[in-house]
C-alpha positions as CSV (number, residue, x, y, z in Angstrom):
1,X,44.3,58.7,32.0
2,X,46.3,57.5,29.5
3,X,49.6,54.9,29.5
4,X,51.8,53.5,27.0
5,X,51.0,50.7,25.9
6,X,52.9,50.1,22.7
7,X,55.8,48.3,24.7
8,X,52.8,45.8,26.0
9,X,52.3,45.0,22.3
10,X,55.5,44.5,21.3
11,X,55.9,41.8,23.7
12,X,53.2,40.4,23.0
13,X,54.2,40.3,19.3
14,X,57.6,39.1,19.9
15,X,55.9,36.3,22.3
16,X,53.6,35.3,19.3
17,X,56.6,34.8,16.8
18,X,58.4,32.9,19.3
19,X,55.6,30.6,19.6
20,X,54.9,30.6,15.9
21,X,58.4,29.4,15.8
22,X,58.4,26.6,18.0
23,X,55.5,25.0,16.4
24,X,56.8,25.2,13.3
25,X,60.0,23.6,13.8
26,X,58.0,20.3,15.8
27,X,55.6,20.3,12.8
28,X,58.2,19.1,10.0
29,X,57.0,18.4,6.3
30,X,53.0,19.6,7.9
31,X,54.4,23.2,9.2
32,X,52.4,24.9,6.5
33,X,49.0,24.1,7.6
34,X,49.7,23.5,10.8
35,X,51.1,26.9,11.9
36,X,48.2,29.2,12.4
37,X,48.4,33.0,10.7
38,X,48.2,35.8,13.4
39,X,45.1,37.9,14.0
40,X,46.3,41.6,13.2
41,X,44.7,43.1,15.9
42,X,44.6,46.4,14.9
43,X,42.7,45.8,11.8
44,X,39.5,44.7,14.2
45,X,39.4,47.5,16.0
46,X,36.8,50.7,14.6
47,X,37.4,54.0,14.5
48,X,34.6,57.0,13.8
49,X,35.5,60.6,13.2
50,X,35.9,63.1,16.2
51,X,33.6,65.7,15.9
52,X,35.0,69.3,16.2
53,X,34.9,70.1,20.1
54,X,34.9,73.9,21.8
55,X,38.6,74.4,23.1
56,X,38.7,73.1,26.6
57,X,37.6,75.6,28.8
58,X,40.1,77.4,31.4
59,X,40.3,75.8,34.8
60,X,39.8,77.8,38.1
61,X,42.8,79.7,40.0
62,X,44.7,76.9,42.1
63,X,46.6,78.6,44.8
64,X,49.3,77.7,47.5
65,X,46.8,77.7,49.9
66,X,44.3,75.3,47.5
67,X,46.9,73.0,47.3
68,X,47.3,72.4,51.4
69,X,43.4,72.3,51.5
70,X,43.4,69.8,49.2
71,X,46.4,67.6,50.8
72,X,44.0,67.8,54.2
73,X,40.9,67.4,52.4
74,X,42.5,63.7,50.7
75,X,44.0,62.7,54.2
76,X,40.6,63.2,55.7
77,X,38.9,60.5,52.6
78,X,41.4,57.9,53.3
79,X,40.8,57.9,56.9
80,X,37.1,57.6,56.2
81,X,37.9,55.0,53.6
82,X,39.7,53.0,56.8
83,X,36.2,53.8,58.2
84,X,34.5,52.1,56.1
85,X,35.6,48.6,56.9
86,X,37.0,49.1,60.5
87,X,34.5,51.6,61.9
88,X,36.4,51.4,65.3
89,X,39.8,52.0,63.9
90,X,41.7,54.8,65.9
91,X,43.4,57.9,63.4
92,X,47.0,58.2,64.4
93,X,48.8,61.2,63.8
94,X,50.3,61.2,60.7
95,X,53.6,63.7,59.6
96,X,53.6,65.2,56.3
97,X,57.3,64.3,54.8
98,X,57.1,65.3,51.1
99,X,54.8,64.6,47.9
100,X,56.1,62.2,45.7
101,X,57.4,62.7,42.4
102,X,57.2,61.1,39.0
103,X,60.9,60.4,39.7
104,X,60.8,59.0,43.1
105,X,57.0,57.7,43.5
106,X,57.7,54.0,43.4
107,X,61.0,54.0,45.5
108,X,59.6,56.3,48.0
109,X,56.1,53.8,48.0
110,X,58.1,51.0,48.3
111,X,59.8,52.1,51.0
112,X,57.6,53.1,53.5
113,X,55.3,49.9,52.9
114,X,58.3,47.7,53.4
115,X,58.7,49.7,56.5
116,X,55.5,49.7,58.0
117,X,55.3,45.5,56.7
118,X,52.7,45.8,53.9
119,X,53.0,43.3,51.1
120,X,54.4,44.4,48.1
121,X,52.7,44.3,44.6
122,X,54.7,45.3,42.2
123,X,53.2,46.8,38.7
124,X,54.9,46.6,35.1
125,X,54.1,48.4,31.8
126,X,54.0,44.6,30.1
127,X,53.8,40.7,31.2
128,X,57.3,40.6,31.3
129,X,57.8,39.7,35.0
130,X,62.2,41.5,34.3
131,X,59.9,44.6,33.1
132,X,60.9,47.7,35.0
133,X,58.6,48.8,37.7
134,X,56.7,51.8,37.4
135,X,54.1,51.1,40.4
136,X,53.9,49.8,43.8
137,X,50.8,48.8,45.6
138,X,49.4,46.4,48.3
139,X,46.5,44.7,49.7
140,X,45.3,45.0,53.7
141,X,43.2,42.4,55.6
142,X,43.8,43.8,59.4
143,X,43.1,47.3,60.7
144,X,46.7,47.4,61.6
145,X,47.7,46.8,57.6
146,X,45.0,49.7,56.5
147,X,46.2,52.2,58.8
148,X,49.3,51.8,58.0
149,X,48.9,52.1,54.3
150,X,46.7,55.4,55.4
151,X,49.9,56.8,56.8
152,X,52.2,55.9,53.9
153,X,49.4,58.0,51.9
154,X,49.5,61.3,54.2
155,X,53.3,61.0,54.7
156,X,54.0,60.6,51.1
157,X,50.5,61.8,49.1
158,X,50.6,63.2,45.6
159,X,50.1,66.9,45.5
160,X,47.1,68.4,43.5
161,X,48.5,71.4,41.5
162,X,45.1,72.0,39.5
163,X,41.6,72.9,40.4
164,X,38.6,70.1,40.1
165,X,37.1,70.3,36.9
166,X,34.6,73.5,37.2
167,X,31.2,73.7,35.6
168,X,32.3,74.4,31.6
169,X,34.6,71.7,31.8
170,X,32.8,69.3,33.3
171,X,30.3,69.8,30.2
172,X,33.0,69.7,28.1
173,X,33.9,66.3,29.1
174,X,30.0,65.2,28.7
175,X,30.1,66.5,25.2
176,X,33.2,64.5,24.3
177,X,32.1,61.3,26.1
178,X,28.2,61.4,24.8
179,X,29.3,62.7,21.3
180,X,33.0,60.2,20.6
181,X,34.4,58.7,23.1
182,X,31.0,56.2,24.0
183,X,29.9,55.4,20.8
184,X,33.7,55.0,20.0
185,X,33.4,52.4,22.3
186,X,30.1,51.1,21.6
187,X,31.3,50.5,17.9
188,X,34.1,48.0,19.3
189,X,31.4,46.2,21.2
190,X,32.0,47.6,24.2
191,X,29.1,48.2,26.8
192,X,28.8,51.9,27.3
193,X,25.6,52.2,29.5
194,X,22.6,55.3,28.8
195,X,24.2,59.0,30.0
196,X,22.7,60.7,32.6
197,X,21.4,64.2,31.9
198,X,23.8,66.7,31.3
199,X,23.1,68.8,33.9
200,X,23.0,66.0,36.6
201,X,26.5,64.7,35.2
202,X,27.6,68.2,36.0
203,X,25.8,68.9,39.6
204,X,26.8,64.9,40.6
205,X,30.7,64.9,39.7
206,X,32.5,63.1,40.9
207,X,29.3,61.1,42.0
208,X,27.4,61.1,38.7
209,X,27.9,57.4,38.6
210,X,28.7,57.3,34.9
211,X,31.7,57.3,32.7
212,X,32.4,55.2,29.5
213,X,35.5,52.8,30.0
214,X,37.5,50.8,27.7
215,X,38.2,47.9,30.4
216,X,37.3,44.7,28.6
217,X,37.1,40.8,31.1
218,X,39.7,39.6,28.0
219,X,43.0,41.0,28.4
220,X,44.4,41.3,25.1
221,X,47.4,44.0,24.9
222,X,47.7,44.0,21.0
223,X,44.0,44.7,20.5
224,X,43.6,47.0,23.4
225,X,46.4,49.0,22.3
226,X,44.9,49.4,18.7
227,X,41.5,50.3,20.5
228,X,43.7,53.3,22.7
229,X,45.0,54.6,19.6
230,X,41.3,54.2,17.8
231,X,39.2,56.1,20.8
232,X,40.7,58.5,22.3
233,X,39.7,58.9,26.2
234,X,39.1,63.0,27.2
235,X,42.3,62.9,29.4
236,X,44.6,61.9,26.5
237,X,42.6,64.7,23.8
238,X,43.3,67.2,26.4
239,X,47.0,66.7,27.6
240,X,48.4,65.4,23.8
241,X,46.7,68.9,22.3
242,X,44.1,67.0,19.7
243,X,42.2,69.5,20.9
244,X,42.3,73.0,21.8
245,X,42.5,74.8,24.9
246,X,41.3,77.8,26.1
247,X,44.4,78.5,28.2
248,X,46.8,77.3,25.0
């Protein structure tokens, strides 16, 4: 779940001196009050001890087989997602070519939407529109525009190479979010809305309808990067090893 984000703040840091510089040099002899001081960030933001958490439990067996169910099983949602808005659309039939890799994800994505005449949207780790390009998406308006991005999905999907979260660690992850990660959140003013019972999270997933988020209206990449660093979502305790796992 987690991205860097420390090149977003740099920028943005680099952007504020520039500014702080320009004002500076048009204020002449009145550049000492007239210059304002920047707001560290980082120093808002509030942090509140993790408790100790239970390793993170082993996930269930994910075999060869698992992973071609689960290709076919995604392929079937996005055809009902095309559904959804053009209940008369027609399913073509789709080849699979080959999941996409960290490596190749945006050249192969860019590719076959430039191919098939989707717009392009282009995604970048900062503001900087020269920033390199680590994601590719697109927007449809005609039935023609979401069926092709369906194909682009099921030619080129990303392959699933674990099991969905099972029972224990779907309670793990309600332990962290109810116990840390929510009132993490809720410390830095963030609306976290009431949990659901534990055992309806569990039974509901991925439909339980609940699940703390640090997305804030106010995009402010300094702040938000402190507040990353300060609450640490599940995905990022799990994969960086602040936590223990079951499985080591």
């Amino acid at each position: 779940m987690r991205r860097s984000q420390g090149s977003v703040a740099v920028a943005a840091l680099v952007m504020l001196a520039a500014m702080t510089g320009c004002t500076s040099a048009s204020a002449g002899a009145d550049e000492a009050t007239a210059t304002p001081e920047p707001t560290d960030a980082a120093a808002q933001v509030v942090t509140i001890p993790m408790p100790e958490f239970a390793p993170w439990p082993a996930g269930d067996p994910f075999t060869e087989a698992d992973v071609e169910a689960a290709r076919l099983a995604e392929a079937d949602r996005g055809w009902q997602t095309v559904l959804a808005t053009y209940p008369d659309a027609v399913r073509p039939e789709v080849a699979f070519e080959a999941y996409v890799t960290d490596e190749n994800r945006v050249d192969v994505t860019r590719a076959c939407f430039e191919a098939a005449g989707l717009p392009i949207d282009e995604g970048r780790t900062g503001p900087d529109p020269d920033g390199p390009v680590v994601s590719i998406g697109t927007s449809t308006t005609t039935v023609e525009e979401a069926i092709a991005l369906y194909s682009c999905r099921v030619a080129h999907p990303e392959k699933r190479t674990s099991a969905p979260p099972n029972a224990e660690q779907l309670g793990w992850i309600y332990d962290y979010l109810t116990e840390y990660y929510g009132p993490c959140l809720a410390e830095n003013a963030i609306d976290v809305a009431p949990a659901p019972p534990r055992d309806e999270f569990v039974a509901k997933w991925p439909e339980q309808g609940w699940f703390p988020s640090n997305d804030r209206a106010m995009y402010d990449p300094e702040w938000d990067a402190a507040l990353e660093e300060a609450c640490v979502d599940p995905d990022t305790a799990i994969m960086t090893g602040l936590v223990d796992r079951e499985d080591g």
